[in-house]
N, C-alpha and C positions, 0 to 999 in steps of 0.2 A: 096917163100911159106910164110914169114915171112908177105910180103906186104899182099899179097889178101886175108888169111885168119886172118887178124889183126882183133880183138876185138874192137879198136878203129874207132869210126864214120869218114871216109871221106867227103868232100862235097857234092860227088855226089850221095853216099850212099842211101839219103832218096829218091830221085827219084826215083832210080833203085830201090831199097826197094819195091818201092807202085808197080813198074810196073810186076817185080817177084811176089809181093804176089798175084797179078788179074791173072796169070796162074796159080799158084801151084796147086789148084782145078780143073785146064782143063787137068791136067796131063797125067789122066787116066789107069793107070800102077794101078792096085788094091794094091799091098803097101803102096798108095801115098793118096789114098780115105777113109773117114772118120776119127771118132775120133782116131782110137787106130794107126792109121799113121801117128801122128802129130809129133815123135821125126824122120822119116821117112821126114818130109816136111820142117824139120827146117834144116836138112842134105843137104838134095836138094838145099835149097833154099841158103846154106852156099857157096856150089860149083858155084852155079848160080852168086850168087854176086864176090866171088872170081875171076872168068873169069869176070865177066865185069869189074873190077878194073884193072885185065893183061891187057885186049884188049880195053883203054878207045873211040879207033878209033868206036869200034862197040857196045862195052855196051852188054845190053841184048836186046836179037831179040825174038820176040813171036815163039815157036817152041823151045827155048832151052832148057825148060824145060824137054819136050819130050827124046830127047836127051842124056841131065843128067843123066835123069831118068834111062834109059837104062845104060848107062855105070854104074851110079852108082850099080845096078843090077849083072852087067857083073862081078865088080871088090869088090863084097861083104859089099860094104860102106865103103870104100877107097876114103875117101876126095880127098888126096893127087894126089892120081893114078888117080882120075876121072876127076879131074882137068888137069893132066900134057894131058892127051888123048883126052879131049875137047878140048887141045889149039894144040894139032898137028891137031887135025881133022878141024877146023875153019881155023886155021892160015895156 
């Protein structure tokens, strides 16, 4: 937990970065759409990069957001939960 949601930039960071932020707007989950869901998109987008840092075989895949989104949802914005259950569910 310590690693993927570390504060600290990794190398791979900025890529997975740009490629995360070109979904977070295809999202589509009405939480996740407009202005007043942008603390909503930086959460998403926390767990997104987390998993792609555990799993550096696969990264981020277009469609994870989606995904996220829903568990995140499921587990009330629960970083930590939504993370541990995207990596049973992928892995």
């Amino acid at each position: 937990m310590r690693f993927t949601f570390n504060e600290r930039s990794n190398p791979d960071d900025d890529s997975m970065g740009i490629q995360i932020v070109k979904d977070l707007h295809r999202t589509g989950c009405s939480s996740y759409c407009g202005q007043e869901a942008e603390q909503d998109r930086v959460v998403l987008k926390r767990v997104l990069l987390a998993y792609a840092r555990w799993n550096k075989t696969v990264g981020y895949c277009q469609g994870f957001n989606i995904l996220a989104a829903l568990i995140l949802e499921v587990m009330e914005g629960n970083e930590g939960d939504a993370l541990k259950i995207m990596i049973y569910l992928i892995d």
